[in-house]
C-alpha positions as CSV (number, residue, x, y, z in Angstrom):
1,X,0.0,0.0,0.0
2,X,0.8,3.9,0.0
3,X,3.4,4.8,2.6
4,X,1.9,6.9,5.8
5,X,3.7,10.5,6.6
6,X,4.9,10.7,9.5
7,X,5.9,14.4,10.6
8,X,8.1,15.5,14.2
9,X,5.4,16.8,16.8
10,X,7.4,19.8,17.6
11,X,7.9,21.0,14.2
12,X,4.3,21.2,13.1
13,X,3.2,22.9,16.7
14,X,5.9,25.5,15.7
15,X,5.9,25.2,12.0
16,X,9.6,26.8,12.3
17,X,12.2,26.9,9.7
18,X,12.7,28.0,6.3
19,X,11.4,24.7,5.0
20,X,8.2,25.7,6.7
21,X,8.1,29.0,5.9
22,X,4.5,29.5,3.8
23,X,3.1,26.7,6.6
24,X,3.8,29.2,9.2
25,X,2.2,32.5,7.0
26,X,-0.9,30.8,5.9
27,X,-1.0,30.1,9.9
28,X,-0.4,33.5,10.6
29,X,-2.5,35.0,8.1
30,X,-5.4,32.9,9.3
31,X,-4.9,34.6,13.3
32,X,-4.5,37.9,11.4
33,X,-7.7,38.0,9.2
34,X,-10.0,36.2,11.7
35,X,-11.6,35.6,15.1
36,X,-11.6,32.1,16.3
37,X,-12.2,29.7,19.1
38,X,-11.1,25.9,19.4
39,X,-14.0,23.6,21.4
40,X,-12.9,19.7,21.8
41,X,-15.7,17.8,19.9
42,X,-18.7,16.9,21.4
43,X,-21.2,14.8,19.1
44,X,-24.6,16.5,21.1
45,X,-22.9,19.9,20.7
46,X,-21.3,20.0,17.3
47,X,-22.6,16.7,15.1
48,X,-25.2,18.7,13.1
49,X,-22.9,21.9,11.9
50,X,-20.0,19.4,11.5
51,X,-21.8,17.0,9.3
52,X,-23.2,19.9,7.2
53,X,-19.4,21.0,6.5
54,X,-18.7,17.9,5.1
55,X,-21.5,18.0,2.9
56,X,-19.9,21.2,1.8
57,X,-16.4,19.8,1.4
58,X,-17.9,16.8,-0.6
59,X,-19.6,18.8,-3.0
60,X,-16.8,21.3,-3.9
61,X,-14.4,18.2,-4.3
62,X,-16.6,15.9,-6.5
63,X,-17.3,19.6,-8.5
64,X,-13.7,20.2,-8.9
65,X,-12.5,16.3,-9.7
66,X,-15.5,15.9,-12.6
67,X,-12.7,14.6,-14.7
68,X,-10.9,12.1,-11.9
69,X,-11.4,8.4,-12.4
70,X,-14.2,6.8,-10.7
71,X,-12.3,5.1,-8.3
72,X,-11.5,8.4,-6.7
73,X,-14.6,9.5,-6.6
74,X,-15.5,6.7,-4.8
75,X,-12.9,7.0,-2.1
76,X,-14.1,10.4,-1.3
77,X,-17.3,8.7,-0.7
78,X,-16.1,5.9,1.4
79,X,-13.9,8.9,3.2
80,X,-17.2,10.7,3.9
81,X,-19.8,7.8,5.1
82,X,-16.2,6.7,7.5
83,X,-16.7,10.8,8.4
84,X,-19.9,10.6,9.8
85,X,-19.6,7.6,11.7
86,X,-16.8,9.3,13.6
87,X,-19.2,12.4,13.9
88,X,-21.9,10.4,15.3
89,X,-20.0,7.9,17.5
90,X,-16.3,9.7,18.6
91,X,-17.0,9.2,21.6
92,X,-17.6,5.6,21.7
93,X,-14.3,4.5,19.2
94,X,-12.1,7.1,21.4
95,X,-11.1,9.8,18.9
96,X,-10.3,13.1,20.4
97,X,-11.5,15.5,17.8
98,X,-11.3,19.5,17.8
99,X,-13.9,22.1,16.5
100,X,-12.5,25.4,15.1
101,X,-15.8,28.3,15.3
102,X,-15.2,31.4,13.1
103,X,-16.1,34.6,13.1
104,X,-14.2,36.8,9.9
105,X,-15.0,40.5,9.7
106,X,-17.9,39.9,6.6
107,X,-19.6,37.9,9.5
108,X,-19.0,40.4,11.8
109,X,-20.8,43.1,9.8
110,X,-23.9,40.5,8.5
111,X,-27.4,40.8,10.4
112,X,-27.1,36.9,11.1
113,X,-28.3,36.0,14.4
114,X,-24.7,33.9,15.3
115,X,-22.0,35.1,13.4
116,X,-19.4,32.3,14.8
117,X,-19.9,29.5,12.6
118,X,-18.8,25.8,12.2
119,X,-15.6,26.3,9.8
120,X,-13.0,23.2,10.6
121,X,-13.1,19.8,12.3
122,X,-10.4,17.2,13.0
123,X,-9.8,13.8,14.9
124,X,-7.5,11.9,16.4
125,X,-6.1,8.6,17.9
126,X,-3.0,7.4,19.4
127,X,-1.1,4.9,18.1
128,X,1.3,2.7,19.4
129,X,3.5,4.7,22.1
130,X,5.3,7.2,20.4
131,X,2.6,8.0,17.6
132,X,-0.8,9.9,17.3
133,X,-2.9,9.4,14.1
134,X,-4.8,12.3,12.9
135,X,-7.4,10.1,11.2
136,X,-10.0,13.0,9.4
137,X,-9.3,16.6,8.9
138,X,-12.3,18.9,7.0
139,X,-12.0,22.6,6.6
140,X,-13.9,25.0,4.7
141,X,-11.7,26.1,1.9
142,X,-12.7,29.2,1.3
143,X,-11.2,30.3,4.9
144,X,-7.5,30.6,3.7
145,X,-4.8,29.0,6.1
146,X,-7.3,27.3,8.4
147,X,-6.1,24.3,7.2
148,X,-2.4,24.6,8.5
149,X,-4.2,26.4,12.1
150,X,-6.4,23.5,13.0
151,X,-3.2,21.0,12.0
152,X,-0.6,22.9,14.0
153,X,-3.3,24.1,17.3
154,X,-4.4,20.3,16.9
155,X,-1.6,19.3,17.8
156,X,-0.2,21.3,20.6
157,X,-3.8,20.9,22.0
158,X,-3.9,17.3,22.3
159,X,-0.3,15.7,20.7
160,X,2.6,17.2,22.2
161,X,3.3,14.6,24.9
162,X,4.3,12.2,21.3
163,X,6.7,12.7,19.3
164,X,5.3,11.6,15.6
165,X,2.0,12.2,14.2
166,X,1.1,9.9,11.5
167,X,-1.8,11.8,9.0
168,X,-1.6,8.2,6.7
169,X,-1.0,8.0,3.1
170,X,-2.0,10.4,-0.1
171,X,-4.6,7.6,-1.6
172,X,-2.3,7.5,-4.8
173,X,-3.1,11.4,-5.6
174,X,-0.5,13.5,-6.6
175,X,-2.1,16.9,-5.5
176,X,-2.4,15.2,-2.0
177,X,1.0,13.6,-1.9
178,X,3.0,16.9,-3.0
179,X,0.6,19.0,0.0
180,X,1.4,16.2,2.2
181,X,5.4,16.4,1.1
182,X,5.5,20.1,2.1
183,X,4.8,19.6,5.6
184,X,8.1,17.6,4.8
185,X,7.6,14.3,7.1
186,X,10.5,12.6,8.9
187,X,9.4,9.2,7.5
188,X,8.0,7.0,5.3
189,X,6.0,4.6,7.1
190,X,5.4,1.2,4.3
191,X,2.4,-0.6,4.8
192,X,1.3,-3.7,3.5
193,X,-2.1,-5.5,2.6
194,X,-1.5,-9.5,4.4
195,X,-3.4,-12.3,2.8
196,X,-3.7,-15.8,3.8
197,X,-3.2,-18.0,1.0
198,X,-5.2,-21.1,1.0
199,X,-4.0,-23.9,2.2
200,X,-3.7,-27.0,-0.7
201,X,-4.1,-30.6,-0.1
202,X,-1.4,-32.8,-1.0
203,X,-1.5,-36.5,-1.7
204,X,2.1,-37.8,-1.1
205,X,3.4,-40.7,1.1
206,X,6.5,-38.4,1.3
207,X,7.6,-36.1,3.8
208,X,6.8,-32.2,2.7
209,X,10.0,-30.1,2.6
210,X,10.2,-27.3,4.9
211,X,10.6,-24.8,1.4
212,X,10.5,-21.0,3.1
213,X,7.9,-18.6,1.2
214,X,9.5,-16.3,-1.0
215,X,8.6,-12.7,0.6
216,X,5.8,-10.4,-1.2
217,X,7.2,-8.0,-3.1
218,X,5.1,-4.3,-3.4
219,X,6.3,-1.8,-5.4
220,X,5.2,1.8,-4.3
221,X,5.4,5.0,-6.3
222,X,5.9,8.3,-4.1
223,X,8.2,11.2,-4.3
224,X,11.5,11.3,-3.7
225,X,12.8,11.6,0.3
226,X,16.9,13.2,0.8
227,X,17.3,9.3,1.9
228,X,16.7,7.9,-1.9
229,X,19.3,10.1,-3.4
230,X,22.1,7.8,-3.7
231,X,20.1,4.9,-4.8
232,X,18.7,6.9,-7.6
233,X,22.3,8.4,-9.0
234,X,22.9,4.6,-8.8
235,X,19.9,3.9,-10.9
236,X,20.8,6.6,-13.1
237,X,24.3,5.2,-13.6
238,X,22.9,1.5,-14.8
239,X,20.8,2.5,-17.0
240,X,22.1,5.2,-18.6
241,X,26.3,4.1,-18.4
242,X,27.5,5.4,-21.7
243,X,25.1,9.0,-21.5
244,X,27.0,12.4,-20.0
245,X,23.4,12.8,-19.7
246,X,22.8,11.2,-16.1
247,X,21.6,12.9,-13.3
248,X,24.3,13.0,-10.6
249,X,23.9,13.1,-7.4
250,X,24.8,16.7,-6.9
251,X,22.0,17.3,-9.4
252,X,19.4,14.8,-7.9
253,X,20.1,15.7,-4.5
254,X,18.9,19.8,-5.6
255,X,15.9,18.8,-7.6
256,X,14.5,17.0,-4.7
257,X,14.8,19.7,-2.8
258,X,13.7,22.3,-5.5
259,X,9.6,23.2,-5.2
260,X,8.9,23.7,-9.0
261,X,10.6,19.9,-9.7
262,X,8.8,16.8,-9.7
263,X,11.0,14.0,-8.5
264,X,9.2,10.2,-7.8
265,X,10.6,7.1,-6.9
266,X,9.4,3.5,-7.2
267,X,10.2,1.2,-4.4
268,X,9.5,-2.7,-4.1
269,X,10.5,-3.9,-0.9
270,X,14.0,-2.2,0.5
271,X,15.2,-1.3,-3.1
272,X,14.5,1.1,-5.5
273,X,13.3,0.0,-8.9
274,X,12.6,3.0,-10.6
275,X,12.6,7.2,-11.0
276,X,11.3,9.8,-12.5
277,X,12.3,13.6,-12.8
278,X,10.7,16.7,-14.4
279,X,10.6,20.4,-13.8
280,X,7.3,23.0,-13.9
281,X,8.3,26.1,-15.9
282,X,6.9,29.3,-16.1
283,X,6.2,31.5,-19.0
284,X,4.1,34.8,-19.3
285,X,1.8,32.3,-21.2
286,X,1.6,29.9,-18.5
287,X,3.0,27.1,-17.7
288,X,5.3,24.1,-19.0
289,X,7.0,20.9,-18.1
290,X,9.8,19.0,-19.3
291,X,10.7,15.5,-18.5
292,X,14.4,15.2,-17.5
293,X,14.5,11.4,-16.9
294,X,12.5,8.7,-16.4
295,X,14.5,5.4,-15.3
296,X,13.5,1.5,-14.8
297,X,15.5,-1.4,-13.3
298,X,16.8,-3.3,-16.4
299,X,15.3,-6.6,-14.1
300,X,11.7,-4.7,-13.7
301,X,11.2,-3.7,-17.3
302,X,8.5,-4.8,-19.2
303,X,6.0,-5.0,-16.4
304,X,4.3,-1.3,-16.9
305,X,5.9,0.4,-14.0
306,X,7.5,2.8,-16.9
307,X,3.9,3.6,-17.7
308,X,3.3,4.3,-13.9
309,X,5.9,6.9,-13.7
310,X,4.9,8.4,-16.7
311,X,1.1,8.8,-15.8
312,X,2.6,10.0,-12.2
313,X,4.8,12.6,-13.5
314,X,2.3,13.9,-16.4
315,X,-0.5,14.0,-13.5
316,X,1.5,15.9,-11.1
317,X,2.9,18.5,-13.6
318,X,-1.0,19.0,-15.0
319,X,-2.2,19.3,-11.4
320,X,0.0,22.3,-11.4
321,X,-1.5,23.8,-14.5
322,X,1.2,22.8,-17.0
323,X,-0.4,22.2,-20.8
324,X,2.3,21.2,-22.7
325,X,5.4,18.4,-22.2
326,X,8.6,18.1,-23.6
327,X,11.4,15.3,-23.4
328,X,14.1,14.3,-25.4
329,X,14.9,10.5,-26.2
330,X,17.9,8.8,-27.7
331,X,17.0,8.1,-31.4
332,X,16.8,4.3,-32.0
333,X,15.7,3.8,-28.2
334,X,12.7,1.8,-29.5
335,X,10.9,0.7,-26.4
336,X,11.1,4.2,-24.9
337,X,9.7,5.9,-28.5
338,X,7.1,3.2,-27.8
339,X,6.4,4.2,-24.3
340,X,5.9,7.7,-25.3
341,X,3.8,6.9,-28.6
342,X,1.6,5.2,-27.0
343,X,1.0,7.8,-24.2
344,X,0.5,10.3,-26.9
345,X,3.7,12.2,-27.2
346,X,4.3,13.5,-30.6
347,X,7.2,13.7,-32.7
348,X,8.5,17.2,-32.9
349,X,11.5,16.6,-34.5
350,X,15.4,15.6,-34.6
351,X,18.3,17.2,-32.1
352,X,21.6,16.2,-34.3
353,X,24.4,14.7,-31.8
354,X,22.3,15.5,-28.7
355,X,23.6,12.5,-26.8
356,X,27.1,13.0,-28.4
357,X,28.5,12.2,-31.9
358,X,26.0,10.0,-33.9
359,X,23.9,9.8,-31.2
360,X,20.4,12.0,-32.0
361,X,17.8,12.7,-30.1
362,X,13.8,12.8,-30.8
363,X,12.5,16.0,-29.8
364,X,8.8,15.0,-28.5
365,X,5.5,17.2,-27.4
366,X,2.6,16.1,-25.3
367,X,0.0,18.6,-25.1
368,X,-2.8,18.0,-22.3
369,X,-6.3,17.4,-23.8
370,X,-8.7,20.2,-22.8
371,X,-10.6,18.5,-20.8
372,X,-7.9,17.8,-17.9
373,X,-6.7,21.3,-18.2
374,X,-10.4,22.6,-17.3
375,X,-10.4,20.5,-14.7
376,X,-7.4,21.5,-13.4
377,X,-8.4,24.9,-13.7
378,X,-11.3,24.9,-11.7
């Protein structure tokens, strides 16, 4: 399964350092442009205007996702129905939840007869001993940097005494895995689906051999952590020996630092398999990407996990509001012309001696279809 982020205690209380920076402003901008109180959930006191935020939530998101695959669309419903079961019965599974009431100056002008409203909601669990899980998080989005208050006052309220907080995985989303990266998490906690495997009868009069079970093998794609750079200038190096072109570790380690790149790694088990890199540039036009490498382990080729970096990379880089893709491929490299064909890259032409004498490159284009940039728009 997707990895869970975990994040230091202290750091998102705080939100200090450089790293943290916009974290901290939306925070602060939040304390500046509004009145606010914090109430610990109670189900009698708070179920009704809770549960008609996340109505709200769940009717901007399915508006703004028209375009998602189903299977999205129907997590955010099985998020919602697991929602209002901890609305209606925190009490009884032991969640500690928080209720943030606000009161901006539009409200405080308005002829309403309460002008605090319902505007965030969050729970909790701990986990383990040195772990708290924050388990649901719902704010109204319209009430900029909210969503980094109730996070940060969340946890100094009720998860100092731990030193972790676990806010689980990004469902496979790239929009969610990039906000969840900037909060920049300590760890990557793997998790993994277990599944008995019937037993089979045997007719034999001899003894069964005592033959160990080969371990499962799950290959997760999620961006790139400071820990992963050596393994992928590694990667780099194997499969691209004879190119100047490889990304070396200097270069790797800055791009997975850098905001505007988009830097993912595949990892089955305690090795990395696989890596993609690409940078978000912007023009006065708007924006474009470019695809600076995109790299499989010669032993995992040919199952589609080139395909999975590709959609990844292309997703995250439209997510962003990039329309149009560019990469350059060694001329002759016929699965990876394929790869790209197939995807819908076109050929924009030839780069003479790109990769060195007598070695060309294709020049290739992949413009977004319309209807993922108006989704992306919205």
């Amino acid at each position: 399964m997707g990895a869970d982020y975990l994040y230091d205690v202290n750091r998102m209380i705080d939100l200090a350092g450089g790293d943290l920076a916009s974290k901290r402003q939306a925070k602060n901008r939040f304390l500046r442009n509004y009145e606010g109180r914090v109430e610990a959930y109670s189900s009698a006191l708070h179920r009704d205007a809770c549960m008609a935020l996340l109505g709200r939530w769940k009717d901007i998101q399915d508006l703004n996702h028209l375009d998602e695959p189903g299977t999205n669309a129907l997590k955010r419903q099985k998020e919602s129905v697991a929602t209002l079961l901890a609305l209606e019965s925190a009490e009884v599974l032991g969640l500690k939840g928080m209720v943030v009431y606000v009161k901006s100056a539009s409200d405080l002008e308005s002829e309403i007869p309460d002008p605090w409203q319902v505007r965030g909601f969050t729970f909790g669990e701990p986990l383990g001993r040195d772990q708290s899980s924050i388990t649901v998080e719902k704010t109204d989005l319209g009430t900029k940097g909210l969503a980094q208050f109730i996070f940060s006052e969340f946890c100094r309220v009720e998860w100092s005494d731990r030193p972790l907080v676990n806010v689980g995985d990004d469902w496979g989303l790239e929009t969610l895995a990039w906000t969840k990266m900037s909060y920049r998490p300590v760890e990557m906690l793997r998790k993994f689906v277990v599944k008995k495997v019937p037993a089979a009868t045997v007719a034999t009069t001899a003894p069964l051999l005592d033959i160990p079970e080969a371990p499962v093998k799950v290959q997760v794609i999620r961006p790139a952590l400071a820990s992963d750079i050596t393994a992928a200038e590694e990667l780099e190096r194997s499969c691209f020996p004879d190119s100047a072109f490889s990304l070396t570790k200097r270069q790797l380690r800055y791009l997975q630092r850098r905001p505007t790149a988009v830097f993912l790694v595949a990892e089955e088990g305690e090795q990395l398999v696989g890596e993609g890199v690409a940078l978000v540039r912007q023009h006065r036009t708007g924006s474009s990407g470019r695809i600076y490498s995109l790299a499989v382990s010669p032993e995992r080729r040919g199952c589609g996990l080139g395909r999975q970096l590709l959609e990844r990379m292309v997703g995250a880089m439209t997510a962003r509001g990039v329309r149009r893709i560019y990469l350059e491929v060694e001329a002759g490299n016929q699965s990876a012309e394929a790869l790209y064909d197939r995807f819908g890259f076109r050929r924009n032409g030839t780069l003479r001696d790109y990769y060195g004498p007598g070695k060309d490159a294709m020049h290739m284009v992949y413009e977004v279809p319309v209807t993922s940039a108006a989704h992306v728009a919205v």
